[in-house]
TORKOL-552753 format. One record per residue (C-alpha): x, y, z; residue in one letter. Coordinates in nm, 3 decimals, m for minus. Each point is the difference from the previous one (the first is absolute). Example, Ala and Ser with C-alpha at 12.3 -4.5 7.8 and 13.67 -1.06 7.14 Angstrom:
BEGIN
<rec X="1.230" Y="m0.450" Z="0.780" residuo="A"/>
<rec X="0.137" Y="0.344" Z="m0.066" residuo="S"/>
END
This chain:
BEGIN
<rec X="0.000" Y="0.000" Z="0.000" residuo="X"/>
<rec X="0.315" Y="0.243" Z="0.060" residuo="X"/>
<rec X="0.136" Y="m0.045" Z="m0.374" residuo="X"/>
<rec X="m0.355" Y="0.132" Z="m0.111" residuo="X"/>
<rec X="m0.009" Y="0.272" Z="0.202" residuo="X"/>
<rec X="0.335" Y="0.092" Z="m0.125" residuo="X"/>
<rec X="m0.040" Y="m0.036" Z="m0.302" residuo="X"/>
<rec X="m0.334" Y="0.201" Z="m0.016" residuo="X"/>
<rec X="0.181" Y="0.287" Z="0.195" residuo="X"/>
<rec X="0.283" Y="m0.016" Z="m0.286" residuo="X"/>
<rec X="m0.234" Y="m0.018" Z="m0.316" residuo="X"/>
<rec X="m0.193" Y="0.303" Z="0.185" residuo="X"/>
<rec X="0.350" Y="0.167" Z="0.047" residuo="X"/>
<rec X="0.129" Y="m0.011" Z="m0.340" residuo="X"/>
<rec X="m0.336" Y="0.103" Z="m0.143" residuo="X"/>
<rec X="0.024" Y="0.331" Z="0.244" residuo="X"/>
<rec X="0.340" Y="0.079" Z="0.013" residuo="X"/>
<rec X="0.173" Y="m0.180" Z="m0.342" residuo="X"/>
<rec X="m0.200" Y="0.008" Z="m0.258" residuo="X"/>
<rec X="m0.034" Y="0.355" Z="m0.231" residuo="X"/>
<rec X="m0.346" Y="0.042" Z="m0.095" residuo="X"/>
<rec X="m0.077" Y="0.273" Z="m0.313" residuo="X"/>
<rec X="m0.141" Y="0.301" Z="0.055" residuo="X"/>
<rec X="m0.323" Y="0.072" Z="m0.159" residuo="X"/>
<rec X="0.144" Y="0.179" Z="m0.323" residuo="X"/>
<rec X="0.240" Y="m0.292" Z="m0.073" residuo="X"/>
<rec X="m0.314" Y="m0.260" Z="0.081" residuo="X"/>
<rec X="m0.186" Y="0.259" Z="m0.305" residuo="X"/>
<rec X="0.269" Y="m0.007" Z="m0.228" residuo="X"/>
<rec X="0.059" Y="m0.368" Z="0.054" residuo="X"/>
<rec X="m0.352" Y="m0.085" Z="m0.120" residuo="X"/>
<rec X="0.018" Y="0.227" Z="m0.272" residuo="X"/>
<rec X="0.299" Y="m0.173" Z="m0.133" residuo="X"/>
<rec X="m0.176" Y="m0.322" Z="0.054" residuo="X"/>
<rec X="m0.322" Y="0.109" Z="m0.164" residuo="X"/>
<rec X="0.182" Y="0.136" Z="m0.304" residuo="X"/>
<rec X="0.174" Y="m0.311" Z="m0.044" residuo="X"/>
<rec X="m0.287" Y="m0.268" Z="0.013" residuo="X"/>
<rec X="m0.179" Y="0.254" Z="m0.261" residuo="X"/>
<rec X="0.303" Y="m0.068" Z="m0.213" residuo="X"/>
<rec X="0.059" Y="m0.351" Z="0.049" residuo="X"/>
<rec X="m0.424" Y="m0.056" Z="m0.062" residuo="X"/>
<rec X="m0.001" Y="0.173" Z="m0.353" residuo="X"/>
<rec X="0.295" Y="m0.164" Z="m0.108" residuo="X"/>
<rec X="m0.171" Y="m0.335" Z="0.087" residuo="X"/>
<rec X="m0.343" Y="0.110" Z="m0.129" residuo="X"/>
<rec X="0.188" Y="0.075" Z="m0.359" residuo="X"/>
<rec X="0.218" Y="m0.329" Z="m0.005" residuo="X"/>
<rec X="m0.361" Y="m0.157" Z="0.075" residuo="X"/>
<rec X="m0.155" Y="0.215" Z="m0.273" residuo="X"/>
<rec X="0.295" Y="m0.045" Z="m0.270" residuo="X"/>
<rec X="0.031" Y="m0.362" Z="0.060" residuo="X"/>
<rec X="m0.308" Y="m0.125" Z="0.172" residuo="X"/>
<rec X="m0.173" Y="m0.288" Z="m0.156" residuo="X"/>
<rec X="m0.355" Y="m0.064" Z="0.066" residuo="X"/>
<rec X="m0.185" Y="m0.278" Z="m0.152" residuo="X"/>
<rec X="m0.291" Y="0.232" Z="m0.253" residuo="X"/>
<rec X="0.079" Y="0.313" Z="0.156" residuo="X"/>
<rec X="0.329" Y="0.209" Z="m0.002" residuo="X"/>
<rec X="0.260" Y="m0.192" Z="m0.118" residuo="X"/>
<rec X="0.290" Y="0.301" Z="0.031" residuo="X"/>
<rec X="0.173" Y="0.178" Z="m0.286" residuo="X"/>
<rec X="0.202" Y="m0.342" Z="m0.060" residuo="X"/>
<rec X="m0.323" Y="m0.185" Z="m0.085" residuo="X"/>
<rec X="m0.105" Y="0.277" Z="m0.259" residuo="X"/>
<rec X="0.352" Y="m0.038" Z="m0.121" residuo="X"/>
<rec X="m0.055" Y="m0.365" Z="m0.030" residuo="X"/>
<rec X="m0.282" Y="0.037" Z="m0.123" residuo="X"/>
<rec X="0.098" Y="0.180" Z="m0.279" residuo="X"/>
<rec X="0.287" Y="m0.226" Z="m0.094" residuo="X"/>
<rec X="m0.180" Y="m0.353" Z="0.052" residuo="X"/>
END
């Protein structure tokens, strides 16, 4: 039962006294930079989907209108 105790007292000490939280403003600009990013990453996955996407008698992509034409 000691060792508990001790080691709630030290994970409540380091979370106090060690560890840096951000300030509001950095927490803000954080998210931002996070927000900005997913929007990037999601429209470069929604126009791989849309240029090569193949969906049986619906879009099938710029690549199946190339095929398309070819075959």
């Amino acid at each position: 039962m000691v060792k508990i105790r001790t080691y709630i007292r030290e994970v409540v000490s380091e979370l106090f006294e060690k560890v840096t939280w951000p300030t509001w403003s950095e927490l803000q600009n954080s998210a931002f930079v996070v927000l900005i990013a997913s929007a990037i990453v999601s429209v470069l996955v929604w126009l791989m989907d849309f240029t090569f996407g193949i969906n049986v008698g619906g879009w099938k992509g710029v690549l199946g209108f190339i095929y398309q034409f070819i075959g």
